[in-house]
Backbone bond lengths (Angstrom), bond angles and torsions (degrees), N, CA, C in turn:
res aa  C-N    CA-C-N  psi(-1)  N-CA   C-N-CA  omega(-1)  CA-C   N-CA-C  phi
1 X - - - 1.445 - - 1.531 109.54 -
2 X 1.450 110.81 137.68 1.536 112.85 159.72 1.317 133.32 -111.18
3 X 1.001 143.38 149.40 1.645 121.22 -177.98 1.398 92.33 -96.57
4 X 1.658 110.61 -175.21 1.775 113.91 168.05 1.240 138.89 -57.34
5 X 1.344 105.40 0.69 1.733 113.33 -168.62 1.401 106.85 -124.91
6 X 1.138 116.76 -4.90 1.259 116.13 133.40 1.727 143.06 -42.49
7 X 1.389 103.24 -25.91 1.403 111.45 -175.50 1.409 95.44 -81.72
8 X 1.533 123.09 -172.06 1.381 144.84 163.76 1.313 93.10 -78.41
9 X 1.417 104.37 -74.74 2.106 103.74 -157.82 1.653 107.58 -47.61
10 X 1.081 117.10 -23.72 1.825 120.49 -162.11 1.596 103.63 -106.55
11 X 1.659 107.06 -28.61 1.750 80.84 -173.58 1.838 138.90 -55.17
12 X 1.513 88.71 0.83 2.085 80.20 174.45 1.416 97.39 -133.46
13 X 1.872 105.67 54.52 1.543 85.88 172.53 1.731 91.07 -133.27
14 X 1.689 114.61 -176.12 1.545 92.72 -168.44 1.797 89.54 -137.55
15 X 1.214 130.07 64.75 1.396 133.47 -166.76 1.377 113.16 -63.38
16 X 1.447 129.16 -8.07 1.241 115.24 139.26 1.753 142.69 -36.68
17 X 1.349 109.97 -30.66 1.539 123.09 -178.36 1.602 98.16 -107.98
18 X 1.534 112.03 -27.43 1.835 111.41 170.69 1.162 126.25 -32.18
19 X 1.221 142.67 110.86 1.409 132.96 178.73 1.960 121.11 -77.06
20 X 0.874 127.94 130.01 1.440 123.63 -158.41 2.068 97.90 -102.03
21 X 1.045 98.58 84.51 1.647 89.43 162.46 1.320 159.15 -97.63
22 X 1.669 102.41 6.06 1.596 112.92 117.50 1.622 107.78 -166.14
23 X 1.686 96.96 -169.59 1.333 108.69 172.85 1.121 125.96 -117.64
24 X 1.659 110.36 128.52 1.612 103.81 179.36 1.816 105.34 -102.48
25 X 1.525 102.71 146.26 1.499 99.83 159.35 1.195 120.24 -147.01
26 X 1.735 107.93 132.40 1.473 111.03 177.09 1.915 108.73 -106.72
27 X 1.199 117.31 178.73 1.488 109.07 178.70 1.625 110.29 -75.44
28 X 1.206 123.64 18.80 1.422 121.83 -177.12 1.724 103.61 -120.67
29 X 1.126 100.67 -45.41 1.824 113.13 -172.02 1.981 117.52 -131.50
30 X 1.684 93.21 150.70 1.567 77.47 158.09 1.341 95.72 -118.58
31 X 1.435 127.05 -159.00 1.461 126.86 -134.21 2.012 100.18 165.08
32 X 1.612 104.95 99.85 1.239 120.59 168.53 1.540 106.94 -79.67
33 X 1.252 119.52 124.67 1.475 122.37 153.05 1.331 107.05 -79.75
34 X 1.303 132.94 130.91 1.598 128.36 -167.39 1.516 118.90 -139.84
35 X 0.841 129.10 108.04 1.667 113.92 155.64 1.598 134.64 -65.95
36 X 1.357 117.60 68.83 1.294 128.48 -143.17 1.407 110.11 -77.75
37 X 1.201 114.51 150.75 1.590 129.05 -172.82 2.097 90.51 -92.33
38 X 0.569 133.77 97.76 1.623 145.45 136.41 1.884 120.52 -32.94
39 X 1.488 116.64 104.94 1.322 90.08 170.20 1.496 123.36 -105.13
40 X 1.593 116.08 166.84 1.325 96.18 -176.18 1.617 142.75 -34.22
41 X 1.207 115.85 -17.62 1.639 122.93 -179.04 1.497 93.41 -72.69
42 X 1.134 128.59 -25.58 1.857 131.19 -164.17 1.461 100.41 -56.41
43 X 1.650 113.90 113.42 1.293 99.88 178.67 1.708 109.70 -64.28
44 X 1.107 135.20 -1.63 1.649 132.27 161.71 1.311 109.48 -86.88
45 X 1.147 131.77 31.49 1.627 119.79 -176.81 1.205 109.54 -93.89
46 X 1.103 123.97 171.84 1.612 139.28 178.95 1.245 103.73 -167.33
47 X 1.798 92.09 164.19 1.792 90.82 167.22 1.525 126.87 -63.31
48 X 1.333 127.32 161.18 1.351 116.51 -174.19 1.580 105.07 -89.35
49 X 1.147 107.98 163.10 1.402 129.73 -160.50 1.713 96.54 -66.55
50 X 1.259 147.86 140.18 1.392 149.02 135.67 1.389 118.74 8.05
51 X 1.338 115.44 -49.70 1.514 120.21 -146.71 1.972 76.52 -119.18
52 X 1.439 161.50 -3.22 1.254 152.77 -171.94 1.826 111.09 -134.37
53 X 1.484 100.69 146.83 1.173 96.16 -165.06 1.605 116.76 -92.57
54 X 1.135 108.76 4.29 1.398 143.26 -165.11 1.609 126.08 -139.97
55 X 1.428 108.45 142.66 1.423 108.39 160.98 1.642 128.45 -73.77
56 X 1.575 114.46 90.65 1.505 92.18 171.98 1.464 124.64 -103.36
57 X 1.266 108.12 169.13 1.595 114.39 167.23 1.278 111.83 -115.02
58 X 1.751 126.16 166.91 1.330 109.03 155.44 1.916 94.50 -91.52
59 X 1.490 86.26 155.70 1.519 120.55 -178.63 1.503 126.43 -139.90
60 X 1.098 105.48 149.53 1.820 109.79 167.99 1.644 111.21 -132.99
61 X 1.068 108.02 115.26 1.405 126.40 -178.54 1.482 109.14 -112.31
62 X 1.759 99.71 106.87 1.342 116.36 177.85 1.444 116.02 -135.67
63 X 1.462 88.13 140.18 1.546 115.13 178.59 1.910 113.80 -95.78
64 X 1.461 94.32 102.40 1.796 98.04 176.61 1.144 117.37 -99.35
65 X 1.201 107.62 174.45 1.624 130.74 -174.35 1.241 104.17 52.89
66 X 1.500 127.52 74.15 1.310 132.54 -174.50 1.562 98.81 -122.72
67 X 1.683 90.60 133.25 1.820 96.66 -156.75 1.553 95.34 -113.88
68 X 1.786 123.33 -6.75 1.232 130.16 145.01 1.557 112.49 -159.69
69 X 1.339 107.75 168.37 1.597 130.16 -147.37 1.509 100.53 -134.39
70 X 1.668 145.24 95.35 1.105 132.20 -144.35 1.334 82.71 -142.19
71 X 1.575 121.06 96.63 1.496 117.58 158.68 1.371 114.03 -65.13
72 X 1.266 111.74 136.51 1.774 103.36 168.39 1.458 113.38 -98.64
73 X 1.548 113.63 -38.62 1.514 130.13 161.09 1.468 104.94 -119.50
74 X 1.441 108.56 165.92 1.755 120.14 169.48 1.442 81.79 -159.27
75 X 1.675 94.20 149.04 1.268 116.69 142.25 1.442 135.25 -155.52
76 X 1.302 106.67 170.33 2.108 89.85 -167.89 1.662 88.50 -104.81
77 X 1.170 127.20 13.65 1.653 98.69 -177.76 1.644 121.08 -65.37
78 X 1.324 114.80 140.88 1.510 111.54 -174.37 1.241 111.62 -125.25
79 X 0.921 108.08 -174.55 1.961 108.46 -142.27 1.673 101.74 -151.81
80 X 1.229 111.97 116.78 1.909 116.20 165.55 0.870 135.43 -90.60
81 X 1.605 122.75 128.33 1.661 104.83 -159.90 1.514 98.33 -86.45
82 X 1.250 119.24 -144.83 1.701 127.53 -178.63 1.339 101.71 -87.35
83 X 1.457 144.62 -34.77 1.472 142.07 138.09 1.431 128.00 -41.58
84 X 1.359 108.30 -7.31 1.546 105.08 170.06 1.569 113.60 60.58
85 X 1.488 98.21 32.59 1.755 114.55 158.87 1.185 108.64 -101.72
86 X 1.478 130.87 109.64 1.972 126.88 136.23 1.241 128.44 -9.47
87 X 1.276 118.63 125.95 1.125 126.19 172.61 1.919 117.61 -144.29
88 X 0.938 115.19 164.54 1.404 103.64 -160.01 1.715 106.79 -110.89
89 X 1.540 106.44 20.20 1.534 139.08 -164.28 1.595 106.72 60.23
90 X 1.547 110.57 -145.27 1.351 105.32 -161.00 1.658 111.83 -126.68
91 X 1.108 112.81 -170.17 1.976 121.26 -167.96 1.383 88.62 -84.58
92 X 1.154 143.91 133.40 1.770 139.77 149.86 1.383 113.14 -97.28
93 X 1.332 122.41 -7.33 1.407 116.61 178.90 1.624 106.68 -163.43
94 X 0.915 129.41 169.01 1.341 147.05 -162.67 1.521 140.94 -175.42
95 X 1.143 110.55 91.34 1.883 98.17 -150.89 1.633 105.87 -160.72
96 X 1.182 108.94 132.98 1.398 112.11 -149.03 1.724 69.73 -105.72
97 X 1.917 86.79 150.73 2.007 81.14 167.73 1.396 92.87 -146.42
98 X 1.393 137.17 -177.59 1.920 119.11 177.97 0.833 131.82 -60.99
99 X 1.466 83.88 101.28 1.787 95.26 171.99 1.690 115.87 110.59
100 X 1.454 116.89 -39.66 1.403 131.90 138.44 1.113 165.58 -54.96
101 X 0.980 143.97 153.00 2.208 134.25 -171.90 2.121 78.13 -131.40
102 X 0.886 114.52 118.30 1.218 103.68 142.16 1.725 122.48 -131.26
103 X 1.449 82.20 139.93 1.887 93.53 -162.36 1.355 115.05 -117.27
104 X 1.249 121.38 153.30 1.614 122.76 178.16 1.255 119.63 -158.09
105 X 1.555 114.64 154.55 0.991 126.42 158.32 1.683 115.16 150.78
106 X 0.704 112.65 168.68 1.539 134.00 -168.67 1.686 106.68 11.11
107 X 1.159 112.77 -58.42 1.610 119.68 -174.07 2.064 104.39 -83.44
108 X 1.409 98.60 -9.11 1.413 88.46 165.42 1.753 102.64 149.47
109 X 1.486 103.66 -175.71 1.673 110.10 168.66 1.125 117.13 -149.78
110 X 1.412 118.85 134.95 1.890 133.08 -127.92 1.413 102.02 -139.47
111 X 0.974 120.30 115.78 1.703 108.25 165.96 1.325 108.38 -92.37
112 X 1.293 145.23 153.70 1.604 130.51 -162.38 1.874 87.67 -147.84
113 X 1.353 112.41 108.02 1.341 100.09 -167.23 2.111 103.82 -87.60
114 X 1.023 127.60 138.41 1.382 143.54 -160.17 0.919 151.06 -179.30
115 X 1.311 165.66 94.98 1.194 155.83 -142.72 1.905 111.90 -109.23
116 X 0.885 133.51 26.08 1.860 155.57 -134.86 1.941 64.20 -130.72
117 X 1.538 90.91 131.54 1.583 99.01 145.83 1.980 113.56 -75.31
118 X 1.452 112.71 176.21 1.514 97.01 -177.27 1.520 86.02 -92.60
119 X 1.776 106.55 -176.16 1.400 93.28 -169.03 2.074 69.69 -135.27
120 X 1.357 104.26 165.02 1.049 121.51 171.99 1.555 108.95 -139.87
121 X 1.897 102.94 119.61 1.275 104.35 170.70 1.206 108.24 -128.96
122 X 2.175 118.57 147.92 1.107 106.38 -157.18 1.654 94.92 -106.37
123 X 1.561 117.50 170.39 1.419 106.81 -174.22 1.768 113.57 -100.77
124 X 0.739 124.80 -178.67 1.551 110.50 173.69 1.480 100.27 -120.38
């Protein structure tokens, strides 16, 4: 088993506090839209803003070459922060095991079957 920080693209990020604001899926990949918490090692980091407790970026965190997509739960409940932006809450776990990504949290828990590292791209 690996958890997420194991990878290259994920080791200086902390997707526990990440906010997930949505999900895309095609028959090849799924695909977090994220407002990602950055930690200091992130060569994009900075200090966090006044008003946030964290460094985020926008991000898309996707899992390719997915040869199946096995929700075990989903859900659409959404969530407002103190700005009165949606969010679909956050990742609680992350952990690739053979042959698998299985992921969870708030909007659901997914096994994503694959062998594709995930790729993380940040947005500008």
């Amino acid at each position: 088993m690996k958890n997420y920080t194991d990878f290259a693209d994920l080791a200086h990020v902390f997707l526990e506090d990440s906010y997930v604001l949505a999900i895309d899926e095609t028959s090849a990949s799924l695909a977090f839209k994220l407002d990602l918490v950055l930690t200091p090692s992130h060569p994009h980091y900075h200090e966090p803003r006044t008003d946030e407790q964290h460094c985020y970026a926008d991000a898309v965190l996707t899992i390719p070459g997915a040869t199946k997509v096995d929700w075990v739960t989903r859900s659409t409940q959404t969530y407002r922060d103190a700005t009165g932006e949606e969010d679909l809450g956050n990742i609680d776990s992350f952990q690739y095991h053979d042959g698998y990504y299985e992921i969870a949290g708030d909007w659901g828990h997914v096994r994503i079957f694959s062998t594709a590292e995930p790729r993380l791209s940040l947005r500008a």
